[in-house]
Structure formats: C-alpha cells, structure tokens
N, C-alpha and C positions, 0 to 999 in steps of 0.2 A: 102229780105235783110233789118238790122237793118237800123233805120233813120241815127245815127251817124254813121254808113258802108257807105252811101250811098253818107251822108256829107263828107265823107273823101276824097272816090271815085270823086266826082265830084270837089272837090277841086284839088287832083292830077291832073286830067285830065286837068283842067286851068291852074296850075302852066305849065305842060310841052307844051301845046298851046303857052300862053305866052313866053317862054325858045326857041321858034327854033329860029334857029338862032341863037343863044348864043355861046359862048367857051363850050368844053366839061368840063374842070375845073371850068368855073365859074356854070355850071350848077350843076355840083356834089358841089360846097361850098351851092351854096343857097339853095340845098335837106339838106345837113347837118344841115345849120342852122334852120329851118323848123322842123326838128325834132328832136332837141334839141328844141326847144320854148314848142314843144310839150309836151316834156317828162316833163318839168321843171315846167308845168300849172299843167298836172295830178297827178306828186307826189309829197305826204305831206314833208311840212319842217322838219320834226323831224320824218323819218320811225318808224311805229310801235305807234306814238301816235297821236292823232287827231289833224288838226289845229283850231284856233280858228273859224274860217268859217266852218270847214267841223263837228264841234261838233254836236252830233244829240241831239234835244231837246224833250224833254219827257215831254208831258203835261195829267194834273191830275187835274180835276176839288176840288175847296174846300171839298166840301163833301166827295170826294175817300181819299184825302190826311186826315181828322179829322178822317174818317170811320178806314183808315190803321194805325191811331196813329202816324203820322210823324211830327217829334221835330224839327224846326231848330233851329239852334245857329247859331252866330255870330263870325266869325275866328277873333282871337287877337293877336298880336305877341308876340311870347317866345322866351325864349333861352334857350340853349343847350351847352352841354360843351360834344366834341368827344369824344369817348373811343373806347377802343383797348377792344377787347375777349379775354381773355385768358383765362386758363385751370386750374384749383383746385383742390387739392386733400389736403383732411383733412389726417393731416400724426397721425399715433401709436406714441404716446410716452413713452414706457417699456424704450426703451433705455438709457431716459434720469434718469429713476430713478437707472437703472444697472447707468447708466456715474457717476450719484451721486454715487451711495454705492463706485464706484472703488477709486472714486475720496478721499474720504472721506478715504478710506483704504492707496492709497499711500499717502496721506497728513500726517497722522498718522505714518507711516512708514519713512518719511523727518523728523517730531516731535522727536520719540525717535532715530534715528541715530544722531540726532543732540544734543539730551538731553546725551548721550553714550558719543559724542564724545566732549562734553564739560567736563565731570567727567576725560577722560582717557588724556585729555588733559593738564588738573590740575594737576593729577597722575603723569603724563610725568615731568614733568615742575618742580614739588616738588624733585621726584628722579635725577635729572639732578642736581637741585641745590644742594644735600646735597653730590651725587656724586663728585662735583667740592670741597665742602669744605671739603678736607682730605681723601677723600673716604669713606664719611659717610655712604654711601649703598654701596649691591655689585655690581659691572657692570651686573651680571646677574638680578638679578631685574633691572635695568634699562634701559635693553635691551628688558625686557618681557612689561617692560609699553613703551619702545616705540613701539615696535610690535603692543599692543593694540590700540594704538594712534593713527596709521597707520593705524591701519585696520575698526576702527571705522570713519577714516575721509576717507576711499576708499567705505563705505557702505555707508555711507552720499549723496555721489557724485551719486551713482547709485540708489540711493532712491529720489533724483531730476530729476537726467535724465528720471528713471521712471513715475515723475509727469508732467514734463514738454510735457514726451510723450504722459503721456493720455491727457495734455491739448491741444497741437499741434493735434491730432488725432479730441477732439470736434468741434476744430475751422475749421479741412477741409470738416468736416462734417456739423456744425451748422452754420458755420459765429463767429459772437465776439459776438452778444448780449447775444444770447440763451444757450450759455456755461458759462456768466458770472451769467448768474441766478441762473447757476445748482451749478457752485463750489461755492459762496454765502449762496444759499439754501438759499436763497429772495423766500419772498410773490409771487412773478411772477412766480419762478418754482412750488411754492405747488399747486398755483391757477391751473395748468397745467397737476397736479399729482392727485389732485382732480376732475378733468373734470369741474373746473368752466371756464374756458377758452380752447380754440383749439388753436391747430395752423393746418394754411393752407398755402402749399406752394405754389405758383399761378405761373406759367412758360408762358411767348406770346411764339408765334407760333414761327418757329424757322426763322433768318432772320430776323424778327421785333425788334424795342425796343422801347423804351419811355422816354420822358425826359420832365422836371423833373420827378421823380421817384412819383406818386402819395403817399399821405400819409394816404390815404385812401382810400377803393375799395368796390364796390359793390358784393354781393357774390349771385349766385341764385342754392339754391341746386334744387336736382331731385324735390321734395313737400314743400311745405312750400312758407311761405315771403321770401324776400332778408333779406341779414346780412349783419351788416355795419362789417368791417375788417379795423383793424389800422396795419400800417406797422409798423413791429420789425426790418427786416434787409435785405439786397442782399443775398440769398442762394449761399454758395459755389461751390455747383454742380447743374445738373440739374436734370430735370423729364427726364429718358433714351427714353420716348416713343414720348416728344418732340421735342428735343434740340434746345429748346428755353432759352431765359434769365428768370431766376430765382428767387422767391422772398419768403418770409417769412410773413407772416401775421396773425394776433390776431382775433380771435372772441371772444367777453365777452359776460359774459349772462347765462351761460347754455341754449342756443338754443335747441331748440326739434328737434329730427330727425337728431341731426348733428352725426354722427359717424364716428369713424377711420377707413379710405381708401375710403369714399364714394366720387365719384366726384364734383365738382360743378362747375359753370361757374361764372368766374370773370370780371367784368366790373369796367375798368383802366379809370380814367378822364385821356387828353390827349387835351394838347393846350389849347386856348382860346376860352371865351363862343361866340357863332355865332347865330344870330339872323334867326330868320323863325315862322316857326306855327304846333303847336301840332295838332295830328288827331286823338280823341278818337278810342280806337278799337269798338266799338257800330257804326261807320260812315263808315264804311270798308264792303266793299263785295268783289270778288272776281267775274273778268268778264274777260271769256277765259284765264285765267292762270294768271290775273295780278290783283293788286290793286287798286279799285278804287272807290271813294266818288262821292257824286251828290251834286251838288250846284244851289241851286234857282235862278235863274233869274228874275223872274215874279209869279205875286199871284200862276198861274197854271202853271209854266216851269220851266221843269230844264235841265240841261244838266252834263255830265257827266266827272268826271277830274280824268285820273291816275296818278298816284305819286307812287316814291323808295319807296321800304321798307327795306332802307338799312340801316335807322338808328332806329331802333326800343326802344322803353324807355315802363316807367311804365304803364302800361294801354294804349296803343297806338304808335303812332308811332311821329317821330319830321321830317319834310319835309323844305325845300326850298325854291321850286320852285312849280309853279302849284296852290298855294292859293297866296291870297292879303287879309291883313288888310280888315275886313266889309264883306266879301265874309260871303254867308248865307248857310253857311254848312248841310246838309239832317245828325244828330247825331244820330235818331232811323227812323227807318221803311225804311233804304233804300234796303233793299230788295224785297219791294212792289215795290218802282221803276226801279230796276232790272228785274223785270217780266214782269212790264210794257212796257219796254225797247225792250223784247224778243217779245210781244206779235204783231201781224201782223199786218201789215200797212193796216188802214181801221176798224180793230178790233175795237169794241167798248166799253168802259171803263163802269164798272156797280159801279152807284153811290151809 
C-alpha cells in the first residue's frame, strides 16, 4: 500500500475511534466536512492551469541556456484596442460600369424629351394664341401641336420615371455613396474601373454588430501584408452566406494579389484601447494543445505561464492576465525549455 493510502487509512480509522459515540447525523456532517477540506487542498484554483505554488520550475545552467541561444526580454505594457472578425470579399465591378453606360443612356433620354417638349411646347402656345386672334390658324393644326405637346410632355414623364428607376435600383443595390460616384463619373468611380482601387464588402457574423461604425479596418487576404481599408458606406444588403450587417470599404494602392471575389478576413476596431502585454509569436510553444511562454525567475529557473490566444494581433498575440510589468519573458529558444520540461526527473542536462 502507497504511503499516502496508508496516511488516509489510518486517519479514517481515528476519525471514526474518536466519532463513537456521536449522533449518526453529526457523524455524517463531520465525514462531509473532511472531505470537502480535502477535495478543496488537492484541486487547483483555476482547473486546467497551474497555481502559482503548483508551477514546475525548469532549471538550466548559464552555459545550456548561451549554448541553446535563449533571449530574454522584459514584458512592458501595451494596449490594445478589441476587434470584431468579419468576413471579405473583394466584389467585381462590370456592373458598375454597365450602371454607368445605362445611366448615362436614360439621362440622355430625360435630355432630349425635355429639349422635344420645350419646342412643342412653344408650338403649342404660338398656335393657341394666333388661334384666339380671329382664327389666325386652323383648329386642325392646333389641335395637332397640342397632340404633340401632349405627347412629348407624357414621354418626358416616362423617361424620368425611367431614371429615377435605374437610380432607386443602384441605391438598394450599392447604398447612396457608390451610386453617386457612378452617375457623377467622379475620379472615385474611374479610380475603380481602372482597378486602382477595390472595393470590399466586409459583413460580422450574423447577430453581431458594432458601434461606432469603424472608419477604418484591417483587411488580411489569403498571402500577402494587411491592407488598411477606409469606409465608403453601410451595404444595403448583405453577404447571403452570412447574414450578417454589412459594410462597404476602399482599398487604395493597387495592392498585389488583390482580385475580384477572393476572400479576405477583416479586423473591425471595436470599443476602447485596454491595457495588458504583447507576446511575440517567437515566445509561444505549444504544450498539450495550449499556449504557452516560459518566464525566468532566477539566473537558472524558470517556470512556465499559459495564456488565451483569443486576441491574436500582428506578430503575436495581446493577453491580460498571466504577465506583469518586468516579468523576464524566454522571446527565443523556448523550445529548448519545453524539452527540458518533458525530459525525466533526474535526467541530466548536457552543458
């Protein structure tokens, strides 16, 4: 029998010594309480991460540590400002240059019914009055220029309702900005028809939203850098595969790699900046499925801290909890101490 079996055993055996005699109720409350004390000594405050007492310390003589190349740094504090994921897609723009051409057609089409119904109008107006003086004209011409009159001011009417339909149709389609570009034909739409600029519609997940509306966003396609994106507008509709709230945004530049329909992932600022401490990814291993940095304690100790990787940023990650201000962060070689870590109590470390 193990010594702690043995320690158990023979404790029991005093408690219920000491117990005869007792109530049967108070003897069942005081087995309870006994093993709640128990339970509450043996496991850690936070399941799943180590306490600070139960942390194991990994020690590594100077020499292993220069030999394995390990850097430490000095944790500082940063900040961070939250962001939302959302979802990208650089959109085709044929459309807009078809919305142009049509646009451009019915506007033309409002032009000369209008320019028609100005002449026939005059027409009108001339025969009418020469009509009234003695019957200078015959009723039949002045019945034929009103006919025309008529029928140039009912073509007019249906050559706006025409425009106004193609411009209602861009707005439930594009919003108000990106249609006033097109019927303009501003520097904004050529820049757009030229591919010196994108547009990307950005949608959060569906149920999400955000407020204020950022005015700028991070964009991270499949290869390549991030792309800074400025906001143009709220999308009128959404991405069907999300249905999430929808958004409109710019890339300048002629970026490389960027093409139409490729996805990208967008990162929304969101709330106020929050204080904590950046974790290069260079100081990151991975031990049993989780995250985690080594922190010096002494010339040759260290011990081991996991932390979320729920907020992830450029080159690393931004954390919380788990570092302090001064804390002597392992930034390369900590995967020598990870080995070190695994390798057998008693093992001897080769300097």
């Amino acid at each position: 029998m193990k010594p702690r079996l043995i320690l158990k055993s023979t404790c029991t055996i005093v408690i219920l010594i000491s117990l005869v005699g007792l109530p049967a109720w108070r003897f069942i409350s005081l087995l309870g309480r006994a093993a709640a004390a128990e339970s509450a000594q043996e496991a850690p405050a936070f399941p799943g991460l180590p306490t600070q007492e139960a942390e194991t310390v990994i020690t590594l003589p100077k020499s292993a540590q220069e030999k394995a190349g390990i850097i430490i740094a000095q944790v500082t504090e940063a900040f961070h400002t939250r962001e939302h994921r959302a979802y990208g897609t650089v959109l085709p723009l044929q459309s807009l240059a078809e919305m142009r051409k049509s646009y451009a057609a019915a506007r033309a089409q409002v032009e000369n019914a209008l320019a028609k119904l100005t002449v026939s109008q005059k027409e009108y107006a001339r025969l009418k009055a020469l009509y009234a003086q003695d019957q200078n004209t015959s009723l039949k011409a002045l019945q034929a220029a009103e006919a025309t009159w008529r029928q140039d001011k009912n073509n007019l009417l249906a050559a706006r309702e025409e425009l106004q339909g193609l411009e209602g149709a861009a707005r439930q389609q594009w919003g108000e900005v990106i249609p006033s570009w097109v019927f303009a034909g501003s520097p904004a739409f050529y820049k757009l028809l030229n591919r010196q600029d994108f547009l990307v519609q950005v949608t959060l997940p569906g149920g999400e939203e955000i407020s204020p509306l950022p005015r700028k966003v991070s964009l991270q396609p499949a290869t390549g850098p991030p792309l800074a994106a400025q906001l143009v507008s709220p999308a009128p509709r959404t991405d069907p595969r999300i249905q999430g709230l929808s958004f409109f945004y710019l890339v300048s530049g002629k970026p490389e790699k960027l093409l139409a329909g490729m996805n990208v992932t967008a990162l929304m600022p969101a709330g106020a900046r929050i204080r904590g401490f950046f974790i290069p990814a260079a100081a990151v291993v991975w031990r049993q499925g989780k995250a985690v940095v080594y922190v010096q304690i002494g010339p040759d100790r260290f011990v081991v801290r996991p932390f979320s990787t729920e907020t992830p940023v450029k080159e690393g990650y931004f954390v919380t909890e788990g570092l302090k201000t001064g804390d002597r962060l392992v930034v390369q070689g900590a995967q020598v101490l990870l080995s070190e870590e695994s390798r057998p109590r008693g093992a001897k470390t080769e300097d």
